[in-house]
Structures are given as structure tokens and as C-alpha cells.
MITI-123441 format. One record per residue (C-alpha): y, x, z; residue in three letters. Coordinates in steps of 0.1 Angstrom, whole numbers, padded with zeros to 4 digits, always signed. Layout:
YXZALA/...
END
This chain:
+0030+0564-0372UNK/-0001+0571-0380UNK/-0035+0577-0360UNK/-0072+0580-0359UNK/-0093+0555-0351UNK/-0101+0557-0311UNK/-0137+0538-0316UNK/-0149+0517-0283UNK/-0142+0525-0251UNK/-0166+0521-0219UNK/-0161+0482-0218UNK/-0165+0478-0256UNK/-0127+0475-0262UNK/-0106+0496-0285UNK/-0070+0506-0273UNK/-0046+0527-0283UNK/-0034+0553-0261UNK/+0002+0554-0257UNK/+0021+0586-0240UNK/+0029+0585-0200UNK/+0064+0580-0213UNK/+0065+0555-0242UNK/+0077+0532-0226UNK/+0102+0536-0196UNK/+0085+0522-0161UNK/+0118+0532-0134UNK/+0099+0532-0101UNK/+0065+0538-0092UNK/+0067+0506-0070UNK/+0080+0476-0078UNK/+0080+0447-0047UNK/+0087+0410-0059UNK/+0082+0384-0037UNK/+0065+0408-0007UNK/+0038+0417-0035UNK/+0039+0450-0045UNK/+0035+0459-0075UNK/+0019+0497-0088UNK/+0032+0514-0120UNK/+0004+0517-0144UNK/-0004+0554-0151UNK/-0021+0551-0183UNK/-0002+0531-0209UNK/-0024+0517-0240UNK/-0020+0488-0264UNK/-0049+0462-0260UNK/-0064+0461-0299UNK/-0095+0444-0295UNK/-0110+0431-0264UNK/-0145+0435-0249UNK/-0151+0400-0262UNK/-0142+0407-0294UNK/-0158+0442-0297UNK/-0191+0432-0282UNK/-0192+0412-0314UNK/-0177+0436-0335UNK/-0210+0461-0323UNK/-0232+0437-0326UNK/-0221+0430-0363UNK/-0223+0473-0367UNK/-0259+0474-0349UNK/-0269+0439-0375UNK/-0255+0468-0404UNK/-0231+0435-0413UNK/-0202+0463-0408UNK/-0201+0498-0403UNK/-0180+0517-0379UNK/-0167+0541-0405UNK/-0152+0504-0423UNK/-0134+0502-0392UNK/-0123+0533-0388UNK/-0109+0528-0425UNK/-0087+0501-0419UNK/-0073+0515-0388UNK/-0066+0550-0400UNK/-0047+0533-0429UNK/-0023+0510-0407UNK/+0008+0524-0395UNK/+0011+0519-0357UNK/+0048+0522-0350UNK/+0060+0504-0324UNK/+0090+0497-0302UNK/+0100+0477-0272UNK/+0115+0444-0277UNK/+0112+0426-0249UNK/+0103+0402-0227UNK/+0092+0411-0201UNK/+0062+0385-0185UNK/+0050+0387-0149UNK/+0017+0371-0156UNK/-0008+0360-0125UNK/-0038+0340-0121UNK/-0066+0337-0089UNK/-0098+0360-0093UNK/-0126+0362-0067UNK/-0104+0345-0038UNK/-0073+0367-0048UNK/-0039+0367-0063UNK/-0035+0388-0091UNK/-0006+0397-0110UNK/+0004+0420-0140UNK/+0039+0425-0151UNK/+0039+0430-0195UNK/+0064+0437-0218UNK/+0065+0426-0253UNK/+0069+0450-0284UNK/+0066+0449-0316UNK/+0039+0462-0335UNK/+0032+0450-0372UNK/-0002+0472-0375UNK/-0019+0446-0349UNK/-0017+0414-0373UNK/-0022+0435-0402UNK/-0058+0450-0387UNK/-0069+0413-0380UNK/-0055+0399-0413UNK/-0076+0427-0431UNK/-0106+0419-0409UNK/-0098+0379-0415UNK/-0095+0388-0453UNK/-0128+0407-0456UNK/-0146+0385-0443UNK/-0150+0407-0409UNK/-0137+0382-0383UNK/-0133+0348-0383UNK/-0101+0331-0399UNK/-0092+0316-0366UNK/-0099+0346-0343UNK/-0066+0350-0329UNK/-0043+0378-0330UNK/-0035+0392-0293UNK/+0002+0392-0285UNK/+0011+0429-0286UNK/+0024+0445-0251UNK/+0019+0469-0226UNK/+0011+0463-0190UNK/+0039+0484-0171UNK/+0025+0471-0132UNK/-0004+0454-0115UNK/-0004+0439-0083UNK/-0045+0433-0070UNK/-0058+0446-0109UNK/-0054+0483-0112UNK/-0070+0475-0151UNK/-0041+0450-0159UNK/-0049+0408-0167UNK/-0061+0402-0204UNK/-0043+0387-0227UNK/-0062+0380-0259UNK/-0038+0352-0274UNK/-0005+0334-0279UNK/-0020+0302-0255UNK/-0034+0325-0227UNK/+0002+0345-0228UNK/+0015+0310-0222UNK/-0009+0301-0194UNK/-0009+0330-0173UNK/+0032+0338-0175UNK/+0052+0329-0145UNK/+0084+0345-0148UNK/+0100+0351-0183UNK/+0125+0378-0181UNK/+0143+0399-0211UNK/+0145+0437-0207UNK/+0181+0433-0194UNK/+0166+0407-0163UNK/+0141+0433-0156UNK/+0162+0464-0154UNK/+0186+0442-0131UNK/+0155+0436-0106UNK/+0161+0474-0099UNK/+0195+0472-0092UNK/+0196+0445-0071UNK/+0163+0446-0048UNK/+0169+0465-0020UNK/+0131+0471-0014UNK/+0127+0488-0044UNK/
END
């Protein structure tokens, strides 16, 4: 699957827009543990951070890069992807307050191939890590979702490791929901 580069959004990230309906969400409101949990309208795929893409712009402002290099590489990539699974209820503290995200997994090749060609030419550091490719399906106290720019933050945040079977099941079985 193809697409066209979707440049920086308002926070300096880039993500890719995914359809209401990529990827099936079955209620609107999911409760766990008395937290309720909202359905995320907007489904996207995380590609590069604000961390990341403030020093991306700063590299195109410097004229080290040029957004049209970017664009390049991305428009090139094929950006398939399908849900594998699992499923992570992530959650951390922020400002005094719980906050909690629940991701799935999928697979998506054109992420690591986009930072291995930025890697390669010299774009990106070596060691700038790939994010873990998955889409935030609810938030609890985060409309936006939690970041999850790595492997090791993936690791630190998860509470609850489920596989897409586990997570359909919490349907079936919560009364609540």
C-alpha cells in the first residue's frame, strides 16, 4: 500500500492516518478495573515523534535535509499493515493522575525500513530507535494516547500483556461492558 507523505503535524510528529475502521475497536467504552476506558476516534500509526521531528526540522531549517528527501523515502515505502497482536494496556502517573492507553501490536515492515534508510543515509543516528509499530485503540485520562517511541519504553509502561483472543474475551465476559 502505498501513500503520500503526510509532512508534520501540529506537535511536529508525522503519523499516518489510518481509516475509522482499520482496525476493529467493539465498544465505544471499555471499563477495566472501575477505569473506563474511551474508544479512540481517530486511528493513526505513530511514525516519528515530536522528539524526533523537532530534530528532523531543525536538520531541514540547518538545509542538512530537505523535506522533499523525506517525502522521497516515504512515498517509496510500502505501508501495508495488519493486526497481529498483542494487545498492551500501558499506564504511567502524569500531573497527579493515572493514565492509561490500551495498544495493539501490528505489523508494519515500512516503519524499520524508513529509519534504516534514514540510519543508512546518514539522516538519523545509528542508534535512534525504531518505535514499536501499533495503534492506540482506548485511553483512560489521555484522549491523545501515551507515547511509545521504543522497544524499552513499551516494556516499561505495559501492565497487562494480552493476545487478541484475551482481549476479545474481556468483551464477552465483563458485564460492565
Amino acid at each position: 500500500m502505498k501513500l503520500k507523505w503526510p509532512g508534520f503535524n501540529e506537535k511536529g510528529s508525522v503519523v499516518i492516518s489510518l481509516a475509522a475502521d482499520a482496525i476493529y475497536t467493539p465498544k465505544s467504552i471499555l471499563v477495566l478495573k472501575y477505569n473506563a476506558f474511551k474508544a479512540k476516534q481517530e486511528l493513526h500509526v505513530t511514525l516519528v515523534n515530536s522528539k524526533l521531528g523537532a530534530e528532523l526540522q531543525d536538520k531541514i531549517k540547518l538545509k542538512k535535509i530537505t523535506e522533499s528527501a523525506l517525502k522521497k523515502t516515504f512515498d517509496t515505502i510500502d505501508w501495508s499493515y495488519r493486526q497481529t497482536g498483542p494487545v498492551h494496556i500501558l499506564s504511567r502517573e502524569k500531573n497527579n493522575k493515572l493514565q492509561q492507553s490500551i495498544i495493539t501490536i501490528i505489523e508494519m515492515r515500512g516503519i524499520t525500513e524508513f529509519y534504516d534508510q534514514l540510519k543508512n543515509s546518514g539522516v538519523i543516528d545509528p542508534d535512534t530507535p525504531v518505535p514499536p509499530p501499533h495503534i492506540t485503540l482506548y485511553t483512560h485520562n489521555c484522549p491523545a494516547g501515551i507515547s511509545v517511541p521504543s522497544v524499552d519504553v513499551l516494556n516499561m509502561l505495559s501492565v497487562k500483556t494480552l493476545t487478541l483472543g484475551e482481549f476479545d474475551a474481556l468483551f464477552k465476559t465483563n458485564p460492565a461492558n
